[in-house]
PyMOL Python script that loads the backbone (N, CA, C, O; Angstrom):
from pymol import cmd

cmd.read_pdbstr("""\
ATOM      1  N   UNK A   1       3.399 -19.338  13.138  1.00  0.00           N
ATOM      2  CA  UNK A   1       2.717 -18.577  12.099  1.00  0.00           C
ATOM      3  C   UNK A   1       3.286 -17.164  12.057  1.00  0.00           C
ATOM      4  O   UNK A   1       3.250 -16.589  13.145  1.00  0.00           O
ATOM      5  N   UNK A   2       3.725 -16.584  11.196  1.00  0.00           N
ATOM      6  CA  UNK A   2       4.578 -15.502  10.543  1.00  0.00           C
ATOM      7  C   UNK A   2       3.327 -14.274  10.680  1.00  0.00           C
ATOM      8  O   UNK A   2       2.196 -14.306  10.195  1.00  0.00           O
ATOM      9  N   UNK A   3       3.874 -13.363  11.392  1.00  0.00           N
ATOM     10  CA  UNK A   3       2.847 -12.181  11.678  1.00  0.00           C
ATOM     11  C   UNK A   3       2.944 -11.297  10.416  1.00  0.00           C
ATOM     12  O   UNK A   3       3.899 -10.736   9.879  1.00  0.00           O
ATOM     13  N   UNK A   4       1.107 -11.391  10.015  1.00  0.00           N
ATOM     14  CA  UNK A   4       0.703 -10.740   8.391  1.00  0.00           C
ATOM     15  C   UNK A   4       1.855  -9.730   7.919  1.00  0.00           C
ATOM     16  O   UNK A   4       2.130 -10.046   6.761  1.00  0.00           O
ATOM     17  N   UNK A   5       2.436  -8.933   8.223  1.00  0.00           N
ATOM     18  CA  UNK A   5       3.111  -7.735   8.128  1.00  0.00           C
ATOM     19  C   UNK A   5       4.276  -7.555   8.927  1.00  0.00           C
ATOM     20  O   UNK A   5       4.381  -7.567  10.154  1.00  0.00           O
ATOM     21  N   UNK A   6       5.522  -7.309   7.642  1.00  0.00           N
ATOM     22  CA  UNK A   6       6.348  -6.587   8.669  1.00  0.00           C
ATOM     23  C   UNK A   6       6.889  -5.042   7.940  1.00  0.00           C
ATOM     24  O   UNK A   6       6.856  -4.683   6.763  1.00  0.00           O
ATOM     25  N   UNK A   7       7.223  -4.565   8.775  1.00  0.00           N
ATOM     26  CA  UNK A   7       7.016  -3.190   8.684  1.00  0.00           C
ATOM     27  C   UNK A   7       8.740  -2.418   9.124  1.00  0.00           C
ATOM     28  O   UNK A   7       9.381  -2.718  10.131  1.00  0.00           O
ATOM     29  N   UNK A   8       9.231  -1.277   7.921  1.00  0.00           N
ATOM     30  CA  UNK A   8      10.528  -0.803   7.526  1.00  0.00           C
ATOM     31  C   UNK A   8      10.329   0.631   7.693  1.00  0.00           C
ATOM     32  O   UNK A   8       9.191   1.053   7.898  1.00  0.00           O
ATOM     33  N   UNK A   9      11.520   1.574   7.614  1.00  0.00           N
ATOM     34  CA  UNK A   9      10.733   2.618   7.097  1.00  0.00           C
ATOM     35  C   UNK A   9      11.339   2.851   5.799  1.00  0.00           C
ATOM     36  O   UNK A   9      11.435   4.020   5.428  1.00  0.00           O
ATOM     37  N   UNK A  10      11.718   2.016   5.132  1.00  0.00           N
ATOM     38  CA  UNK A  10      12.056   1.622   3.538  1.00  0.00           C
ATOM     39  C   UNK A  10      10.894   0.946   3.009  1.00  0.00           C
ATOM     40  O   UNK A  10       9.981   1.553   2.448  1.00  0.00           O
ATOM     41  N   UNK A  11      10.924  -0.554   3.218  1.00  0.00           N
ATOM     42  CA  UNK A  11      10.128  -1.418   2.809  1.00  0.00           C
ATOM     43  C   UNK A  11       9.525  -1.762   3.766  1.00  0.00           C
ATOM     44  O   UNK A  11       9.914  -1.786   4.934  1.00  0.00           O
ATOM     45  N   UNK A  12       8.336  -2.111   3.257  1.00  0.00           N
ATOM     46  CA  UNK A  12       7.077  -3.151   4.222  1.00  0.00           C
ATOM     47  C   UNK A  12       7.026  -4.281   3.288  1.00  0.00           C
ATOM     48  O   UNK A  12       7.121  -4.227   2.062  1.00  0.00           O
ATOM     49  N   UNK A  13       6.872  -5.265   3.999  1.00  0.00           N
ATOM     50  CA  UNK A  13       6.160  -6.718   3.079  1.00  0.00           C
ATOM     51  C   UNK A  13       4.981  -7.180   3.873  1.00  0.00           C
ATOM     52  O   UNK A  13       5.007  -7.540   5.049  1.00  0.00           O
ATOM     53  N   UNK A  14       4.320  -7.145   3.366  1.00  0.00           N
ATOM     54  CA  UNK A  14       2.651  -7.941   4.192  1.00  0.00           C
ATOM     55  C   UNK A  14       2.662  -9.506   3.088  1.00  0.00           C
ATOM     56  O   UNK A  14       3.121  -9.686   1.960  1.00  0.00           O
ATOM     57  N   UNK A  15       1.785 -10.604   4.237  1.00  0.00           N
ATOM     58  CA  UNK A  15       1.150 -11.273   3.356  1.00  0.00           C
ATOM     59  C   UNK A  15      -0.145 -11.763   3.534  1.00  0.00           C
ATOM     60  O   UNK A  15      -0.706 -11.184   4.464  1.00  0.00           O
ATOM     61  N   UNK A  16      -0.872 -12.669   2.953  1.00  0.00           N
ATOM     62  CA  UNK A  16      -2.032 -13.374   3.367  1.00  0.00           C
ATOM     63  C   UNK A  16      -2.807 -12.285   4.119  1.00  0.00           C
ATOM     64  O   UNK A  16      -3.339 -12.498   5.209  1.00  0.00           O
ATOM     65  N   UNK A  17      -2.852 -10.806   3.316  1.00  0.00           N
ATOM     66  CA  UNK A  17      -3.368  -9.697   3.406  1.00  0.00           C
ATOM     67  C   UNK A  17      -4.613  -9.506   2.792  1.00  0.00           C
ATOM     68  O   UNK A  17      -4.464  -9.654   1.579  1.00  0.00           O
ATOM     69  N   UNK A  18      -5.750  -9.249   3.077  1.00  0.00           N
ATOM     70  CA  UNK A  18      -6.512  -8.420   1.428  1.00  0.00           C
ATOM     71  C   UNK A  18      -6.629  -6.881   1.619  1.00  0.00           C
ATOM     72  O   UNK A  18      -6.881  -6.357   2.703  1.00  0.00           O
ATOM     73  N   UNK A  19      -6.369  -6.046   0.167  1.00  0.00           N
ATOM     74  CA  UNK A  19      -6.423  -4.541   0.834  1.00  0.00           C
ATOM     75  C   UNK A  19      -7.349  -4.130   0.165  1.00  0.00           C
ATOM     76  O   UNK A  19      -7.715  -4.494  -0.952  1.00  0.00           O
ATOM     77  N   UNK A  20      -7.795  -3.276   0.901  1.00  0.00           N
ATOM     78  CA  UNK A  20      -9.055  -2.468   0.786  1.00  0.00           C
ATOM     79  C   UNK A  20      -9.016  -1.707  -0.364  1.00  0.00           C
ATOM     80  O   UNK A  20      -7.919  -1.150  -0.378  1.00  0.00           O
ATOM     81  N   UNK A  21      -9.909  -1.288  -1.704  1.00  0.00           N
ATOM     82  CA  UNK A  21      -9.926  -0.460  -2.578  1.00  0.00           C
ATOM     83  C   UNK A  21     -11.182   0.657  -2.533  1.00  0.00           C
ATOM     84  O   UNK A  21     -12.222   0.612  -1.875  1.00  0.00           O
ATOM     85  N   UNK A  22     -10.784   1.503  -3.315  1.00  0.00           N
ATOM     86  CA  UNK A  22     -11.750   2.601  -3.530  1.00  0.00           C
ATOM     87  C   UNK A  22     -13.130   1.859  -4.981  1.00  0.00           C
ATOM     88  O   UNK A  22     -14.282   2.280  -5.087  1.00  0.00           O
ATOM     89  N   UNK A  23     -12.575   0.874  -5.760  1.00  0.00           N
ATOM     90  CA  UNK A  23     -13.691   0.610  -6.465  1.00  0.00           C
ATOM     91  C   UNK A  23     -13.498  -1.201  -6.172  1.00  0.00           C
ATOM     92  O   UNK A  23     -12.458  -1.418  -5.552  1.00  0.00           O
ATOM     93  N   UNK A  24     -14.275  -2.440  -6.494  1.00  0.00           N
ATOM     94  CA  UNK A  24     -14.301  -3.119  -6.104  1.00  0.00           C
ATOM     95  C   UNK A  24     -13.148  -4.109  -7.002  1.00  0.00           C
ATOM     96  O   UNK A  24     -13.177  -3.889  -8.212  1.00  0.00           O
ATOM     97  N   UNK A  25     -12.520  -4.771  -6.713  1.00  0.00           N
ATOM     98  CA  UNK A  25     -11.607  -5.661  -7.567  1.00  0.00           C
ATOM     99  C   UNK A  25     -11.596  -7.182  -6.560  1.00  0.00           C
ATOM    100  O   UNK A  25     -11.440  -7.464  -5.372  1.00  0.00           O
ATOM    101  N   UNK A  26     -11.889  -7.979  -7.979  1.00  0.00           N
ATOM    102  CA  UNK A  26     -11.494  -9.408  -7.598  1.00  0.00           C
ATOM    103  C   UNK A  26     -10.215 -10.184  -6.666  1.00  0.00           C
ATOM    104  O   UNK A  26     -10.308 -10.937  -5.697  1.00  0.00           O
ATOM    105  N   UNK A  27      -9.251  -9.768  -7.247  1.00  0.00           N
ATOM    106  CA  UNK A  27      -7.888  -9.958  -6.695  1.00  0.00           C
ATOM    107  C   UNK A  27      -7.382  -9.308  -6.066  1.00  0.00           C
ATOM    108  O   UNK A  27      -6.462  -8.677  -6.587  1.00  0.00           O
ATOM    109  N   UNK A  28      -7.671  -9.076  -4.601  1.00  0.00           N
ATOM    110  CA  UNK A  28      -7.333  -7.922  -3.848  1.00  0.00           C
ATOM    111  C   UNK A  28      -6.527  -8.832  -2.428  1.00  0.00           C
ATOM    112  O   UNK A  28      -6.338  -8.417  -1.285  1.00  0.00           O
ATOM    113  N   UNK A  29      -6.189 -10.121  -3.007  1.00  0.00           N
ATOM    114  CA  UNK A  29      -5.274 -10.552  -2.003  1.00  0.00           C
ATOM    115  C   UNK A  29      -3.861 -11.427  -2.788  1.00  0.00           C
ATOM    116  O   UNK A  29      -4.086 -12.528  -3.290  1.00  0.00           O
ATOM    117  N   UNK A  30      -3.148 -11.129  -2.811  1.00  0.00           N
ATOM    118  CA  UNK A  30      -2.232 -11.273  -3.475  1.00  0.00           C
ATOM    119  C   UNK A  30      -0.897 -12.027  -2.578  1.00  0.00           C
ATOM    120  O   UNK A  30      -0.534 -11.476  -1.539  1.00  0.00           O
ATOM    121  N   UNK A  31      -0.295 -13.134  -2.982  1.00  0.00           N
ATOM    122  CA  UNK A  31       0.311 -13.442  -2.068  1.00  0.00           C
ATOM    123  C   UNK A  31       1.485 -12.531  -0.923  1.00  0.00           C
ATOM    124  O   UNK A  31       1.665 -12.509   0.295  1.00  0.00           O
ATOM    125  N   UNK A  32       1.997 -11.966  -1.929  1.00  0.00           N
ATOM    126  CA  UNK A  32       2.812 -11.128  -0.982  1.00  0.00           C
ATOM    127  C   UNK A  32       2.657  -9.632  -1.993  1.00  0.00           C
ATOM    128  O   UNK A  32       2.366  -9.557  -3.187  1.00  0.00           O
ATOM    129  N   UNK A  33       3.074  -8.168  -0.684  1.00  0.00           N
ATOM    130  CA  UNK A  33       2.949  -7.388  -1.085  1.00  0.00           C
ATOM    131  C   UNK A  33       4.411  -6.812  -0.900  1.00  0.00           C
ATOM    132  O   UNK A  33       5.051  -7.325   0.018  1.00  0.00           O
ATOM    133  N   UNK A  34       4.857  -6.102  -1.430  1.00  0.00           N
ATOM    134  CA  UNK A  34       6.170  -5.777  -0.906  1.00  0.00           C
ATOM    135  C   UNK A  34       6.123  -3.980  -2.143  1.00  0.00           C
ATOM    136  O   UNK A  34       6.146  -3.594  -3.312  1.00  0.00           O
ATOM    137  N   UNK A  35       6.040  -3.473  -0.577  1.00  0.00           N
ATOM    138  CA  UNK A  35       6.119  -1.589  -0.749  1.00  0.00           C
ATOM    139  C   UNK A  35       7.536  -1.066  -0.442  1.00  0.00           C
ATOM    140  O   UNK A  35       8.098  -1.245   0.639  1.00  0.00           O
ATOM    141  N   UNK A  36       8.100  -0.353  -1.569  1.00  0.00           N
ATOM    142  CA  UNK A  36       9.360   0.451  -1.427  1.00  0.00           C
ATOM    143  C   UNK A  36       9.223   1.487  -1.186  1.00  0.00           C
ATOM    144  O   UNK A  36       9.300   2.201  -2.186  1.00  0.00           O
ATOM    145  N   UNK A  37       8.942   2.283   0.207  1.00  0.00           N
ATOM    146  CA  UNK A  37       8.582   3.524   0.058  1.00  0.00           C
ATOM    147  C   UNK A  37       9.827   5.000  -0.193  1.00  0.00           C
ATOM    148  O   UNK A  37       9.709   6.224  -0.135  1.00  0.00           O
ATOM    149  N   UNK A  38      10.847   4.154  -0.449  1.00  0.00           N
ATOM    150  CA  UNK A  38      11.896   5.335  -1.182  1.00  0.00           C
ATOM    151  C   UNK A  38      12.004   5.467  -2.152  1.00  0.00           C
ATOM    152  O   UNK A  38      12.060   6.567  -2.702  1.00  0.00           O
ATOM    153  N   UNK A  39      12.096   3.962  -2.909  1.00  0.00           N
ATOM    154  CA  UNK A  39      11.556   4.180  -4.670  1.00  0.00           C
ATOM    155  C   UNK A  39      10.117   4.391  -5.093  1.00  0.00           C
ATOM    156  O   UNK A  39       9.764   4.545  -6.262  1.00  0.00           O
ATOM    157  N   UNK A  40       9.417   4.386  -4.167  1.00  0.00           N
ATOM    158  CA  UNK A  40       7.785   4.599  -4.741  1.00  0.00           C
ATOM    159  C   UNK A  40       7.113   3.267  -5.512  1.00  0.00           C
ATOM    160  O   UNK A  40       6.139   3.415  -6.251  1.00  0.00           O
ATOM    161  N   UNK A  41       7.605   2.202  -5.320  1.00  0.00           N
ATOM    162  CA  UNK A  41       7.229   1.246  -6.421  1.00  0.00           C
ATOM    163  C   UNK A  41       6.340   0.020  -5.251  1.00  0.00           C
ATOM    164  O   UNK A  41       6.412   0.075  -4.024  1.00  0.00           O
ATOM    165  N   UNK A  42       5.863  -0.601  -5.733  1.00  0.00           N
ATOM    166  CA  UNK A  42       4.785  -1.805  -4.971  1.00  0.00           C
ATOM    167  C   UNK A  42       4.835  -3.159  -6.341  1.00  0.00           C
ATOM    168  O   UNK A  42       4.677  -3.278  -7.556  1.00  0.00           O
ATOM    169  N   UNK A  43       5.103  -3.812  -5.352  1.00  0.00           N
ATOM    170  CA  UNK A  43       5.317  -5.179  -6.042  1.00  0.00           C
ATOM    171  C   UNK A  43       4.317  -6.371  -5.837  1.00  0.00           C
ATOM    172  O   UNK A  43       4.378  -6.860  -4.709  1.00  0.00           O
ATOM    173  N   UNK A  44       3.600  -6.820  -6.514  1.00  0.00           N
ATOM    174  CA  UNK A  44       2.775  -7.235  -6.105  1.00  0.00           C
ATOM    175  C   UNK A  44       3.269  -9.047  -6.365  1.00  0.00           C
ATOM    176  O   UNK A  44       3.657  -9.222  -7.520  1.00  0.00           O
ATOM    177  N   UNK A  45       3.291  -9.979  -5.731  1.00  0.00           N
ATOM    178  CA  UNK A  45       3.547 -11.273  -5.602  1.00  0.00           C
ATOM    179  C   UNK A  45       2.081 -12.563  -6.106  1.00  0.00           C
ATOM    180  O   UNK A  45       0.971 -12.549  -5.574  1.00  0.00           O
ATOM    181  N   UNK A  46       2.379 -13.234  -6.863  1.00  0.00           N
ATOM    182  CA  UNK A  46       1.250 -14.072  -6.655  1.00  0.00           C
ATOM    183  C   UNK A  46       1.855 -15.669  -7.059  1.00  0.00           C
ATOM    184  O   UNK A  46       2.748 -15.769  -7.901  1.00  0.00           O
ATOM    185  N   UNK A  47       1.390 -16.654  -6.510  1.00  0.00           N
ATOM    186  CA  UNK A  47       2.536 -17.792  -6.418  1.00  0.00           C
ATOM    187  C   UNK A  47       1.084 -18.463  -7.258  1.00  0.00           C
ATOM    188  O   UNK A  47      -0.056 -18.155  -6.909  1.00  0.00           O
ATOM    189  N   UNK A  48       1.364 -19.358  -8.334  1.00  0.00           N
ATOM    190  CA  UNK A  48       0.875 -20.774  -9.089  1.00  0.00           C
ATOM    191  C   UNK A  48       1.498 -21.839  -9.484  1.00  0.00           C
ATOM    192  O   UNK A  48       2.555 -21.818 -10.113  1.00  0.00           O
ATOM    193  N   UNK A  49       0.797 -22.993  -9.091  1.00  0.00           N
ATOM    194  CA  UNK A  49       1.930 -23.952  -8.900  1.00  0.00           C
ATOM    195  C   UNK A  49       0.879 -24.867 -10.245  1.00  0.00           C
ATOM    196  O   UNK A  49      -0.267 -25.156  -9.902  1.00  0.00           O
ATOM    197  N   UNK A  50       1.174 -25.124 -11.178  1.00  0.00           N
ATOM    198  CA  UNK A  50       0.096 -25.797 -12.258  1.00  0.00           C
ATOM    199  C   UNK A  50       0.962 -26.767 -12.687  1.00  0.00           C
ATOM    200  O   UNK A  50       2.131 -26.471 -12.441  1.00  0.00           O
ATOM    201  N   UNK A  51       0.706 -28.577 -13.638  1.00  0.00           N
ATOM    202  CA  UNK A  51       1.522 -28.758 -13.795  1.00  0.00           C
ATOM    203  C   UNK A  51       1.061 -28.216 -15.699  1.00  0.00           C
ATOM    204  O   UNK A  51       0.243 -27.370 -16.061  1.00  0.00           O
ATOM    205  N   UNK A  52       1.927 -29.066 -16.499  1.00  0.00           N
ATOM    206  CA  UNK A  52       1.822 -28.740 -18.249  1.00  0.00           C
ATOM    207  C   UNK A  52       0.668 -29.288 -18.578  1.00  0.00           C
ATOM    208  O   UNK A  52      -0.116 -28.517 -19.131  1.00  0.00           O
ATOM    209  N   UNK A  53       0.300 -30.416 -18.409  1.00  0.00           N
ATOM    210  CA  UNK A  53      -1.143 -31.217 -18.224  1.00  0.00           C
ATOM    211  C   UNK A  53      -2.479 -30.459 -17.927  1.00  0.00           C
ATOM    212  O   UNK A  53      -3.590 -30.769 -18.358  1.00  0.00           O
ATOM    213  N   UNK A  54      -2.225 -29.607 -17.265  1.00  0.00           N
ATOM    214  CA  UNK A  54      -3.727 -28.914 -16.543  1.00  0.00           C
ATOM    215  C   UNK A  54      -3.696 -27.759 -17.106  1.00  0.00           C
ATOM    216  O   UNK A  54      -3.194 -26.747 -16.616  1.00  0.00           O
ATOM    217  N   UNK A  55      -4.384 -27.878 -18.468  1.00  0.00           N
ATOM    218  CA  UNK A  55      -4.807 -26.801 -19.738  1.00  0.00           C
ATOM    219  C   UNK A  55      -6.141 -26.401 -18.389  1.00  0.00           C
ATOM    220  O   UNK A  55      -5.784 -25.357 -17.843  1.00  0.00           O
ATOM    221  N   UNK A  56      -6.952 -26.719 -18.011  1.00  0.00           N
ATOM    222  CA  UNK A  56      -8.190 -25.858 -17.401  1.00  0.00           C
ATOM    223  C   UNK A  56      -7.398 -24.340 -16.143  1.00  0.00           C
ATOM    224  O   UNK A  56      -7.887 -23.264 -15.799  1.00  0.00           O
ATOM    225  N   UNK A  57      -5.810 -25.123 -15.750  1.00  0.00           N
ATOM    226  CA  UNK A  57      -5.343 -24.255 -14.266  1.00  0.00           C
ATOM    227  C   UNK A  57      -5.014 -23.244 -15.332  1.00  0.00           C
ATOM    228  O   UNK A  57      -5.470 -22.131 -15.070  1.00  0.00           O
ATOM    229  N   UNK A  58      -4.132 -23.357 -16.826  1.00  0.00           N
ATOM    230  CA  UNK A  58      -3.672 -22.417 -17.401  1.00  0.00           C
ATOM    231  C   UNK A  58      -4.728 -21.646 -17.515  1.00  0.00           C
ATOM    232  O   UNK A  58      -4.585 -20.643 -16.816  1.00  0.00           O
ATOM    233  N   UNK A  59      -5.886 -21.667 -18.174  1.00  0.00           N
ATOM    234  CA  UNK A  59      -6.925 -20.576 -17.853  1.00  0.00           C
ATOM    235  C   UNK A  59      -7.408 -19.604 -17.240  1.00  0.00           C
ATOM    236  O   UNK A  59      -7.903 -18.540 -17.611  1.00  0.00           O
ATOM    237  N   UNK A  60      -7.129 -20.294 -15.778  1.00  0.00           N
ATOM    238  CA  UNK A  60      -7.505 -19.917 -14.503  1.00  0.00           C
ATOM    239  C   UNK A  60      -6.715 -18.854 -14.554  1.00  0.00           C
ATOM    240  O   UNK A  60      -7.230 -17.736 -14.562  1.00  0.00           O
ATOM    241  N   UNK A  61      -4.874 -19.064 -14.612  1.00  0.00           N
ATOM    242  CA  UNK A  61      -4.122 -18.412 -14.509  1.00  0.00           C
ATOM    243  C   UNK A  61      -3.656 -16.790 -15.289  1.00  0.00           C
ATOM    244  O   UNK A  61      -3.010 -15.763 -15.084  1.00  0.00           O
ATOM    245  N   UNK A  62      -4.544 -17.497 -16.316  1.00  0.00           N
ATOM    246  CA  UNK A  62      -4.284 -15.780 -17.765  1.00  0.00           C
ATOM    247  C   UNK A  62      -5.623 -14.771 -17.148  1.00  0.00           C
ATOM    248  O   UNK A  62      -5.692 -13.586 -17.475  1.00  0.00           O
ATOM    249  N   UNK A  63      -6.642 -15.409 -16.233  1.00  0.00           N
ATOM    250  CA  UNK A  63      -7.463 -14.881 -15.884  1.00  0.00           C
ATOM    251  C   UNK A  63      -7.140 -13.996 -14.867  1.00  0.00           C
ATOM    252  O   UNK A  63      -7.275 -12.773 -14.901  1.00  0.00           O
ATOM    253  N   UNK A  64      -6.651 -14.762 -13.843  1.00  0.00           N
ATOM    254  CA  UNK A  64      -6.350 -14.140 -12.426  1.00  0.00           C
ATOM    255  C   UNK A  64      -4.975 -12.899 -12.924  1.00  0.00           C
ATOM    256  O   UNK A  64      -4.464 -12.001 -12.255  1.00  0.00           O
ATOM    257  N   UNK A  65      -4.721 -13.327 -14.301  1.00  0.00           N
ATOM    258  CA  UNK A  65      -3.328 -11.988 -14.292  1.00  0.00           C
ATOM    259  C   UNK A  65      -4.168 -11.009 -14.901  1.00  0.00           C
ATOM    260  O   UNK A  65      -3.725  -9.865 -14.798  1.00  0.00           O
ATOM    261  N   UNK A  66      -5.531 -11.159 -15.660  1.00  0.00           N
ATOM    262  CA  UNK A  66      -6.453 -10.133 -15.674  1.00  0.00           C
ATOM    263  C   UNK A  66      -6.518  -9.080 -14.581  1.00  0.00           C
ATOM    264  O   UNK A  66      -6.065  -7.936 -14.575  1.00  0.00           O
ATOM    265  N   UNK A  67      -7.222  -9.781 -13.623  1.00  0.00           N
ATOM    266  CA  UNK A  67      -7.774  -9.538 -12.435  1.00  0.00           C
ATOM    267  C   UNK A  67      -6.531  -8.675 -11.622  1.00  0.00           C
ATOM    268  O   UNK A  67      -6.594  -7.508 -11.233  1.00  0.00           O
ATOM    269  N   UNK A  68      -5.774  -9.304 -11.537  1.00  0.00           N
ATOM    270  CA  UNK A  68      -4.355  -8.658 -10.318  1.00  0.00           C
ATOM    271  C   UNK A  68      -3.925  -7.415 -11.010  1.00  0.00           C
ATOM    272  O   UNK A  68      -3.580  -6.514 -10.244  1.00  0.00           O
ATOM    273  N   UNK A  69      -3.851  -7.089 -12.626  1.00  0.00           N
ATOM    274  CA  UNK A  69      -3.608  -6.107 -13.615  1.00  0.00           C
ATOM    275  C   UNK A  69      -4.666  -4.764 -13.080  1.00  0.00           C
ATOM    276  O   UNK A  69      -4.328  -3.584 -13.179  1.00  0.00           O
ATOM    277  N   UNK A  70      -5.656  -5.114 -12.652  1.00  0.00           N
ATOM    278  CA  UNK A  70      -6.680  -4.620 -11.989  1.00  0.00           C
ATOM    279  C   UNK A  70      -6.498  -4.094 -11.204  1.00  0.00           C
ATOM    280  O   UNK A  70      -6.323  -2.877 -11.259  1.00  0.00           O
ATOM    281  N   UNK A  71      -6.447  -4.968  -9.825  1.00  0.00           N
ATOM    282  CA  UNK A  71      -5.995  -4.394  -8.920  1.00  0.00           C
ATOM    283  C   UNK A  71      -4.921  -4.023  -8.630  1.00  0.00           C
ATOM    284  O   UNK A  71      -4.656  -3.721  -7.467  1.00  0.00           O
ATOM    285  N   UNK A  72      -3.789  -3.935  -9.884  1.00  0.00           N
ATOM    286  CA  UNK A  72      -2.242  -3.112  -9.842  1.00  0.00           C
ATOM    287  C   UNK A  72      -2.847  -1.874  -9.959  1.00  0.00           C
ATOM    288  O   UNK A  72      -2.903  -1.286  -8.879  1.00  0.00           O
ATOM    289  N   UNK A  73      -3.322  -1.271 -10.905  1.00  0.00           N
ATOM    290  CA  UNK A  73      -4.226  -0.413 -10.934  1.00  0.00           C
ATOM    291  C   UNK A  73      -4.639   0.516  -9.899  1.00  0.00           C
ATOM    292  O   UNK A  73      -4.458   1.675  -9.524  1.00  0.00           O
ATOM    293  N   UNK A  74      -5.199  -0.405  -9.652  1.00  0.00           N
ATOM    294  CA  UNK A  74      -5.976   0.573  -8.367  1.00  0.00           C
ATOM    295  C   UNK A  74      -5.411   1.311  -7.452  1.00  0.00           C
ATOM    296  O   UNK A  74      -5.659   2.424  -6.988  1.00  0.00           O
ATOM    297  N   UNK A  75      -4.043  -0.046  -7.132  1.00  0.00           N
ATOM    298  CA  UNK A  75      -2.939   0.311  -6.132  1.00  0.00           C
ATOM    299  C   UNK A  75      -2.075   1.733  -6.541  1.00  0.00           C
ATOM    300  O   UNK A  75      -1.542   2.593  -5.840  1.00  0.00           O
ATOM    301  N   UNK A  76      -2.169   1.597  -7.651  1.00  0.00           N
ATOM    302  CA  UNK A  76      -0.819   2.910  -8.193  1.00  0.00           C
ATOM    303  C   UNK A  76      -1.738   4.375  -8.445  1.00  0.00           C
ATOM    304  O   UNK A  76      -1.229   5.481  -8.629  1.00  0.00           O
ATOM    305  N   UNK A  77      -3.286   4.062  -8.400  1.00  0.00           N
ATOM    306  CA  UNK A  77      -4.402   5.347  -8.306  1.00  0.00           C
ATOM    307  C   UNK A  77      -4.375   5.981  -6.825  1.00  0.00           C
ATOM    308  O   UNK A  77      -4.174   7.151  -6.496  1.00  0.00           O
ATOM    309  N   UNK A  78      -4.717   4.523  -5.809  1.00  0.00           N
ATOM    310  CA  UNK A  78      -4.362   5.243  -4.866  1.00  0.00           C
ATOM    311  C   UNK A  78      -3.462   5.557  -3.757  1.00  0.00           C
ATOM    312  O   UNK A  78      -3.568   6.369  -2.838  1.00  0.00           O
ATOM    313  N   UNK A  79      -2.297   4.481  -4.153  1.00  0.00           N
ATOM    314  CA  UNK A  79      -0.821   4.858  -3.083  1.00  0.00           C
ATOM    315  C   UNK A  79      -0.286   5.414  -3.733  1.00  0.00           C
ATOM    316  O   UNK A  79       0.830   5.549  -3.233  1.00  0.00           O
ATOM    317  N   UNK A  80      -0.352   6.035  -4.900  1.00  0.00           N
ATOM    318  CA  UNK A  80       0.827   6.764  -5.841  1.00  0.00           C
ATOM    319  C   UNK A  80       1.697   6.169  -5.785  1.00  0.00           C
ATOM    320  O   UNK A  80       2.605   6.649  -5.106  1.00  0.00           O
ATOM    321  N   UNK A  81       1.852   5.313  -6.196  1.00  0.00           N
ATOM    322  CA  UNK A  81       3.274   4.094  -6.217  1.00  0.00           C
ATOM    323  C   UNK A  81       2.782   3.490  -7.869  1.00  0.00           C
ATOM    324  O   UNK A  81       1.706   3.304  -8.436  1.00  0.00           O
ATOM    325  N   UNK A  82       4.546   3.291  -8.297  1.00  0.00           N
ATOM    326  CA  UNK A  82       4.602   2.687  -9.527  1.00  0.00           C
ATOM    327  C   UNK A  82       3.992   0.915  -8.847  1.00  0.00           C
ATOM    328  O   UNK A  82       4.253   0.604  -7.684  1.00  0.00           O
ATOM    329  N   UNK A  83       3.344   0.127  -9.613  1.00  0.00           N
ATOM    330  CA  UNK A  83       2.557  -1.090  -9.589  1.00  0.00           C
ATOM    331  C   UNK A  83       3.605  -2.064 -10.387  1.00  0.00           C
ATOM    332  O   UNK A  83       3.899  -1.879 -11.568  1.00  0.00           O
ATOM    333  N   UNK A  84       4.309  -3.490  -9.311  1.00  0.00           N
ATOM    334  CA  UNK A  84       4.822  -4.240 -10.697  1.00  0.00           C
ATOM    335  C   UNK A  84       4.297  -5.843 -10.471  1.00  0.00           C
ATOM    336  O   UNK A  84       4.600  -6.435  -9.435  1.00  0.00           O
ATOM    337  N   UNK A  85       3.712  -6.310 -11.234  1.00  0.00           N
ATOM    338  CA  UNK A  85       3.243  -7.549 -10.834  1.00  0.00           C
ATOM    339  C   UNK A  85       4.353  -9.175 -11.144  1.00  0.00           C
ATOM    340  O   UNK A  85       4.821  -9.300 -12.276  1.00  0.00           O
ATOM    341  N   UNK A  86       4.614 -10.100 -10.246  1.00  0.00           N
ATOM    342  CA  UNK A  86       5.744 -11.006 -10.604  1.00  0.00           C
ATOM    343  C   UNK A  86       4.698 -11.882 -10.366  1.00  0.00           C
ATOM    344  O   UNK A  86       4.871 -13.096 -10.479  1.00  0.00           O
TER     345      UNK A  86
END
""", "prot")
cmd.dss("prot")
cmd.show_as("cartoon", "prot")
cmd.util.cbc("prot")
cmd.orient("prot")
């Protein structure tokens, strides 16, 4: 098992993380996080595996990019880092 975090003094990547916010957000665990701290930017990762058939997962999915839009947000209020979601 791959230890949550590894740690640069460029980049960090954490995963199977949840991070703490200043206001409350749904999606606050994201599959992988990956912080550039020379470019200032935070990338936020989230993996869905749906097939074309499962109109109910597509739902799920325009939802949860609600939600993570959210907590990009939050992230770039309070690490001062540009937020990019893949």
């Amino acid at each position: 098992m791959p230890k949550p975090l590894y740690g640069h003094e460029v980049v960090a990547v954490s995963w199977n993380r949840a991070v703490s916010t200043d206001r409350e957000c749904e999606a606050n665990r994201p599959h992988k996080i990956i912080e550039n701290k020379e470019e200032k930017t935070c990338t936020l990762i989230d993996v869905a595996i749906s097939a074309d058939r499962n109109v109910v997962q597509k739902k799920k999915e325009c939802g949860k990019e609600v939600k993570i839009k959210e907590f990009c947000t939050e992230i770039q209020r309070m690490w001062n880092m540009k937020c990019l979601y893949r």
